[in-house]
C-alpha positions in Angstrom: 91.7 54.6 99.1 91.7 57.7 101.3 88.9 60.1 100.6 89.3 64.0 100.1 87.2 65.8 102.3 86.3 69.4 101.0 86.6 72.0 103.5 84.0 73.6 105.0 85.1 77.4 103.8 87.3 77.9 101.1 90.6 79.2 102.3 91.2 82.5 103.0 92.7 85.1 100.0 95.5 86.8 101.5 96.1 88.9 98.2 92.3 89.9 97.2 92.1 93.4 95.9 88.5 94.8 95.5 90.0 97.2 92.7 91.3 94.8 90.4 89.1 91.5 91.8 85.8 90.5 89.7 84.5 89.7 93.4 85.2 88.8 97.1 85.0 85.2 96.3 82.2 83.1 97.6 82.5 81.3 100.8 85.5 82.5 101.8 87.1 82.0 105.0 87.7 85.0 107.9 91.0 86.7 107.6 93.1 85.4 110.4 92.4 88.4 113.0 92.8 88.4 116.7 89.3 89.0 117.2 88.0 86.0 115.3 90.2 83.8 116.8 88.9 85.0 120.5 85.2 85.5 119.9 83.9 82.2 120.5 81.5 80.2 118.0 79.5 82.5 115.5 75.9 82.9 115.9 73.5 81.1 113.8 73.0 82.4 110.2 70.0 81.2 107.4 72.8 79.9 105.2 73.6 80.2 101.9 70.4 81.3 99.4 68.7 78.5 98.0 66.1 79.7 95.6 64.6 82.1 94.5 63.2 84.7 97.9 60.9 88.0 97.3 61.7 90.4 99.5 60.6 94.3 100.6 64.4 95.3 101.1 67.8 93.2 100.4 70.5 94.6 102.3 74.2 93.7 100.2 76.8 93.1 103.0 76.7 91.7 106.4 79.2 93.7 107.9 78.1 96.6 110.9 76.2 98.8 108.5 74.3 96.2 107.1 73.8 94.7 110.0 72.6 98.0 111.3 70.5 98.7 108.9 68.8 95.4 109.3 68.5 95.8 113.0 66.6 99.4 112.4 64.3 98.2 109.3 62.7 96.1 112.1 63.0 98.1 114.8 61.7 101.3 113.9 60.3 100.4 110.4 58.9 97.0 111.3 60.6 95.9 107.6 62.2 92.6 107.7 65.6 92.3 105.4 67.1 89.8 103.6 71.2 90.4 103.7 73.3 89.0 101.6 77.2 88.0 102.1 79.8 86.5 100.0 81.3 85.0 102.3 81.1 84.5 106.1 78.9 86.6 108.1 81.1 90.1 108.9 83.9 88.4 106.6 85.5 92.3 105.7 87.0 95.2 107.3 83.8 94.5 110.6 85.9 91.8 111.7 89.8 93.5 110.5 89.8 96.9 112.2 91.0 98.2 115.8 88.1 97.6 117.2 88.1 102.0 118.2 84.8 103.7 118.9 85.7 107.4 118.5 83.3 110.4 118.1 84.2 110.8 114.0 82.5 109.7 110.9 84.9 110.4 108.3 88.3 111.6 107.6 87.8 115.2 108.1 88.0 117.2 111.7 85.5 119.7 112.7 88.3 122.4 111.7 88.0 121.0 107.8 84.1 120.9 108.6 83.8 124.4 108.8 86.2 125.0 105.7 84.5 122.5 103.4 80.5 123.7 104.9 80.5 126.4 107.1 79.5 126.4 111.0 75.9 126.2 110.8 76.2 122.7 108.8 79.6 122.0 111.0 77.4 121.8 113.8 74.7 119.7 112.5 77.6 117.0 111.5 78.4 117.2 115.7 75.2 116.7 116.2 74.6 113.8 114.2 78.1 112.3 115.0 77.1 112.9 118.9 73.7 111.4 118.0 75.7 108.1 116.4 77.8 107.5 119.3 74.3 107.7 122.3 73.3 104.7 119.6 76.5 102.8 119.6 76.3 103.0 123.3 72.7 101.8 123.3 73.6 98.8 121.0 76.7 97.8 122.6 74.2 97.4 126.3 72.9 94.8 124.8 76.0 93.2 123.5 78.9 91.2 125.1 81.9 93.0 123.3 84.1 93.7 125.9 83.8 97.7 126.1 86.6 99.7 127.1 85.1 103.1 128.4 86.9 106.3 128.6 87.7 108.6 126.4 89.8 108.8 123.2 93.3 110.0 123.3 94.8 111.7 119.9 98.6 112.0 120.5 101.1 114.3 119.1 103.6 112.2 117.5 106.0 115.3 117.6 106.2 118.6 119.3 105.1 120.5 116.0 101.6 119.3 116.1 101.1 120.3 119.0 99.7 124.3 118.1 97.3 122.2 115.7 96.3 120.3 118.5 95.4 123.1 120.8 93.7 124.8 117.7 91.1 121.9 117.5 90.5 121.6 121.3 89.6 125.1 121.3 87.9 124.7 118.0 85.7 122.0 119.8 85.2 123.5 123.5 84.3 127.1 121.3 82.2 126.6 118.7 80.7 123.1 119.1 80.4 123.0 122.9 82.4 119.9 123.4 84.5 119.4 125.9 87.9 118.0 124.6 91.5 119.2 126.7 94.8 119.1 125.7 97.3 117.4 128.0 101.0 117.3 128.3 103.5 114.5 127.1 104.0 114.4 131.3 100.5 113.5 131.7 100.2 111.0 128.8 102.9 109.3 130.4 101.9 109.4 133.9 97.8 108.6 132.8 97.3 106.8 129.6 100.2 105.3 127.9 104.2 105.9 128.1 104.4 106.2 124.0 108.0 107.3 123.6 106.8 109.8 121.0 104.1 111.5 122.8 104.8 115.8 122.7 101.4 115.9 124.6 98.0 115.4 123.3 93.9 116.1 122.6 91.8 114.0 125.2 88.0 113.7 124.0 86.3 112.3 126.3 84.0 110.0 123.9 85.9 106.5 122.8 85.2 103.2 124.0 87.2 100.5 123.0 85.3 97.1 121.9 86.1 93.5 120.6 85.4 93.9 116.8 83.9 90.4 115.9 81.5 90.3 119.2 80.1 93.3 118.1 79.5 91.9 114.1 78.4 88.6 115.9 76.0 90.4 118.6 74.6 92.8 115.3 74.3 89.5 113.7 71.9 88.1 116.6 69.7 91.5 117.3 69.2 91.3 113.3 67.7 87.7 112.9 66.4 87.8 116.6 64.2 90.6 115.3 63.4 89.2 112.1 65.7 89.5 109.7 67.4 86.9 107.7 71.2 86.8 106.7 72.7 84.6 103.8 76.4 83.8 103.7 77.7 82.4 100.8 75.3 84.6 98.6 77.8 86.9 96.1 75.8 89.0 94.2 76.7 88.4 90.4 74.3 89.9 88.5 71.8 93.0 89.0 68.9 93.2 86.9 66.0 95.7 87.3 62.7 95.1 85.7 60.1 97.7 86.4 60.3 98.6 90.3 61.7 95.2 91.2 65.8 94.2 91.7 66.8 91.2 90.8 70.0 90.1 92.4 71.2 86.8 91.0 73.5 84.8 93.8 74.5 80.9 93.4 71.5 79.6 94.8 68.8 81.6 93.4 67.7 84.9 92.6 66.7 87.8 95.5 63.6 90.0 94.6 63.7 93.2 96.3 61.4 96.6 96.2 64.8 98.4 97.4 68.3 97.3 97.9 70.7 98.7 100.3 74.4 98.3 99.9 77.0 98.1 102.4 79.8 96.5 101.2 82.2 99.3 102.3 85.7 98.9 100.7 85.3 95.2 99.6 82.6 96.7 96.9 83.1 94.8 93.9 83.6 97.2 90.6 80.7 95.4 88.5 78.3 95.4 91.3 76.2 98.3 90.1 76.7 101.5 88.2 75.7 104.0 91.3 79.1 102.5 93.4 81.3 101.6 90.8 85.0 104.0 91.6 83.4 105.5 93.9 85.8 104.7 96.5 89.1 104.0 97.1 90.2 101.3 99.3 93.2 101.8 101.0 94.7 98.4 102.9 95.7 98.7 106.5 97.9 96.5 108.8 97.4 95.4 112.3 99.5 93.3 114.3 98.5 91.9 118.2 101.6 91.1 120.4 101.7 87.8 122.7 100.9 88.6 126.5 102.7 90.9 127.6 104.7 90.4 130.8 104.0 92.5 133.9 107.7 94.2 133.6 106.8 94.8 130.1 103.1 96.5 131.0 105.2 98.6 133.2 107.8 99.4 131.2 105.3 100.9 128.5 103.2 102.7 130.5 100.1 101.0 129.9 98.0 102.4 131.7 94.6 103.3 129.8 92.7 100.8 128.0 91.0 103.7 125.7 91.3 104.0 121.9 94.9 106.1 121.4 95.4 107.4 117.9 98.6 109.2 116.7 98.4 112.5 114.3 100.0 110.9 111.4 98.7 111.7 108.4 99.4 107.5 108.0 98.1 107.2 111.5 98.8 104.7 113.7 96.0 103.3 115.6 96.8 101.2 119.1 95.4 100.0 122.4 96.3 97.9 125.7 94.1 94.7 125.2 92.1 93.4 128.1 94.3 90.0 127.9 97.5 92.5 128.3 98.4 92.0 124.4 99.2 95.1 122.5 97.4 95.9 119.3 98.6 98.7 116.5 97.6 99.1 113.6 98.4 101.5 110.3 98.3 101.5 106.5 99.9 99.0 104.5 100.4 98.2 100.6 99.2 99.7 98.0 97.6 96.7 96.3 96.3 92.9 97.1 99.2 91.4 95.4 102.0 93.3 97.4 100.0 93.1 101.0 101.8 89.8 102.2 105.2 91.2 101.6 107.2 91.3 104.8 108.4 95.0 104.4 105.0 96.4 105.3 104.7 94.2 108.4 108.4 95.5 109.0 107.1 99.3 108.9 104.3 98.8 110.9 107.0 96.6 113.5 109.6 99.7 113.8 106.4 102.0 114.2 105.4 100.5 116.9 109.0 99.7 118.7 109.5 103.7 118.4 106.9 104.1 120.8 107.5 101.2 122.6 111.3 100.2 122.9 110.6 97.5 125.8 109.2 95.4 123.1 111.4 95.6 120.8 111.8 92.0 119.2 108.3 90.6 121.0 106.8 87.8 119.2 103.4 88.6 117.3 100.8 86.5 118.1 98.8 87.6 114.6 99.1 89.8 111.9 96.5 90.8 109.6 95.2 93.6 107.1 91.9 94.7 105.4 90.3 97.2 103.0 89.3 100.8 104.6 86.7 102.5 102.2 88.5 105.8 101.9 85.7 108.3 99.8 87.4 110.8 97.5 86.5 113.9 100.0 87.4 111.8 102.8 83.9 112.0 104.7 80.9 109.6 104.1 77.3 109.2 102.8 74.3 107.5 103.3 72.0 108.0 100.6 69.9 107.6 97.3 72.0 108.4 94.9 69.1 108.5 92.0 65.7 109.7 93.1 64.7 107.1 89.7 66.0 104.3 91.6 65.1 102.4 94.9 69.0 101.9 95.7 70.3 103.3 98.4 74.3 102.8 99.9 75.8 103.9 103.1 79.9 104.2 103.1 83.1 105.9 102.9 83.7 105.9 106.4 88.1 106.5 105.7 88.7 104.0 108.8 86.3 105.5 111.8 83.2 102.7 110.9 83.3 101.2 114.1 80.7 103.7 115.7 79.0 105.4 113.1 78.3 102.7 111.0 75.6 101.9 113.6 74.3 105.3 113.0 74.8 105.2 109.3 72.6 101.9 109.2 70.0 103.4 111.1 70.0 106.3 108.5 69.9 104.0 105.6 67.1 102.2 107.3 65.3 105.6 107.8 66.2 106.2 104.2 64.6 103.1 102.6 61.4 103.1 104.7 61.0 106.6 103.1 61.1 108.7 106.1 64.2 110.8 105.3 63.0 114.1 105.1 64.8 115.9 107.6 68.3 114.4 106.8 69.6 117.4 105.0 73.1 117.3 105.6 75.5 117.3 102.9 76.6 113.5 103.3 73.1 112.4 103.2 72.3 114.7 99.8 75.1 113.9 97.7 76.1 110.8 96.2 80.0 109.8 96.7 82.0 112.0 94.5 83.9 110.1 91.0 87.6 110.4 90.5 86.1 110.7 87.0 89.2 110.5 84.1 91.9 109.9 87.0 90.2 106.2 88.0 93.1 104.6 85.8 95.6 106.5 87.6 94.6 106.8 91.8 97.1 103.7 92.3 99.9 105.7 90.7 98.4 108.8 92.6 98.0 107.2 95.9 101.7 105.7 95.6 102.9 109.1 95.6 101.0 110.6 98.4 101.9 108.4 100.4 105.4 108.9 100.0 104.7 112.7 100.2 102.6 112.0 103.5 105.5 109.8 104.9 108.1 112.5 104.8 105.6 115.0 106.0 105.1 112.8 108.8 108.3 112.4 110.0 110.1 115.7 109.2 110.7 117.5 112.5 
């Protein structure tokens, strides 16, 4: 009689949607990404919870800001965390995105900065964001991620943006003394990349390109190398707080905590707790990875540059030259879990990319995958306590430019929970994420039609 053998990880859920989902799912395999298939064996976890564990701090999600934040409660806090995963260590968007370290934290540029704050608070958010990327580059020494160095090129996908363009370089070189140039479609072509679209473009000269799942994996190391313990296959189902302890129920037991960072980004469940439910929306993007490309075919798109490239889309794309001479892009996708395996939106993202490069017109796609951005309802961040009464803290709402920050933004929530956050006084450390309030039911219907809206805003001449 043959025997059933039950898999190690339960398979994969290409159509789990963290707005209409109870949960992630426990045990869960890793999306079938580029990056995990190329980043060698994980490191060791502690395994699934088993029994019940007191604890100073629980951090909920093991992506790069829980990870982070781990790393910084020991090193600068000498706190040891217990993090908690549903699924595999890194299992969301940390292992699913570009793998693009740019000098951002949000959705917002330094133009909408000034709008939304002023200058005086415009250039503390530099600061901080400048701050964030000297820690990313001190993190990723001590990692084997493959880093791309060089700059980050944001490329006019037609001549109209251009005037925008040159605004915000001067905007940057002006007022926050940083030294972006723009450069002409000639010189995109003849240094970085022969995108057939390219009018010109904004060169910053911060951006480093990395291998997203050797970075979660080499967070995953520094945090239990310096103390910390991390529990896949530990949902959190149930939140109880009795007096000034948490008590997080998983499978295997209960996690009692004095403070509880979360850090589950866009795969936040909605029951999770009060202080995150809608507070986000997640917004599902694609990304496809080419087979090998040819030497004629290297040529023939002008690849050049290795360096994060980012078109100025409103539904961006996001692309690099691979150091195994693949090409990844990436852009947004369906609106919900149910739709995001439907060919048409790997179609989209296919013609996007064969616009700017012709020569590949046809290639064969090694993978294709897709995850869940945490888009916040003003588009930029926050890392904070959302109520003085409560020892909860969250850090999220990065909009799709996690890679780097997040290392900064789980040093900050480490800062925050140790109770040494007196001087972080800017405006995504002081405010909770904002609610969409009375139009929750309806930011499906809402983001349908944006998107549309941005779409022919996009591409109109």
């Amino acid at each position: 009689m043959q025997k059933h053998i039950k898999p190690l990880f339960a398979p994969y859920d290409p159509h789990y949607d963290p707005v209409v989902d109870a949960g992630p799912g426990t045990n869960r395999d890793y999306a079938p990404t580029y990056w995990i298939d190329t980043a060698g064996r994980p490191p060791e976890d502690d395994g699934p919870v088993m029994g019940d564990i007191d604890c100073d701090v629980a951090i909920v999600g093991s992506g790069y800001t829980g990870l982070s934040a781990a790393i910084h409660l020991a090193r600068e806090h000498g706190i040891k965390a217990v993090v908690l995963e549903a699924n595999r260590v890194a299992w969301g968007c940390s292992t699913r995105n570009g793998g693009q370290a740019q000098m951002s934290s949000g959705r917002l540029k330094r133009s909408q900065w000034i709008d939304r704050w002023g200058i005086d608070v415009a250039k503390k958010m530099h600061a901080e964001v400048a701050e964030g990327f000297d820690l990313f580059r001190s993190l990723i020494a001590e990692i084997d991620c493959e880093p791309q160095d060089g700059g980050h090129l944001y490329i006019a996908h037609k001549p109209s943006v251009m005037p925008a363009l040159q605004r915000e370089s001067d905007l940057l070189n002006d007022v926050f003394g940083y030294g972006s140039r723009i450069v002409s479609r000639g010189e995109v072509h003849a240094d970085f990349v022969g995108d057939a679209e390219a009018a010109g473009a904004m060169y910053e000269p911060d951006g480093i390109s990395i291998h997203a799942a050797r970075l979660a994996f080499g967070y995953q190391k520094l945090a239990r190398d310096l103390g910390a313990t991390i529990h896949p296959s530990s949902p959190v189902s149930g939140w109880e707080t009795q007096g000034k302890m948490h008590h997080l129920t998983t499978p295997g037991g209960t996690v009692r905590a004095r403070a509880v960072g979360i850090a589950t980004a866009g795969y936040t469940s909605p029951g999770l707790n009060s202080l995150t439910s809608h507070r986000l929306m997640p917004i599902l993007s694609n990304s496809i990875v080419t087979r090998v490309l040819t030497p004629a075919e290297i040529e023939a798109c002008g690849l050049k540059s290795r360096i994060p490239l980012t078109d100025t889309r409103t539904l961006r794309h996001y692309y690099r030259f691979l150091p195994d001479n693949r090409l990844q892009i990436g852009s947004r996708s369906a609106i919900t879990g149910r739709d995001a395996a439907n060919p048409k939106h790997l179609k989209v993202l296919v013609d996007g990319m064969e616009r700017k490069f012709p020569a590949l017109a046809g290639i064969e796609l090694d993978y294709s995958w897709w995850g869940w951005v945490d888009v916040s309802h003003d588009m930029m961040p926050r890392i904070c306590r959302p109520d003085p009464r409560q020892s909860i803290f969250y850090a999220m709402g990065y909009g799709g430019n996690g890679v780097m920050y997040s290392a900064q933004a789980g040093r900050r929530l480490a800062q925050m929970i140790a109770g040494k956050s007196g001087d972080l006084d800017l405006p995504i450390f002081t405010s909770p994420l904002p609610h969409h309030g009375l139009l929750t039911p309806f930011r499906r219907l809402g983001q349908s039609l944006m998107y549309r809206w941005y779409h022919h805003k996009d591409e109109r001449p």
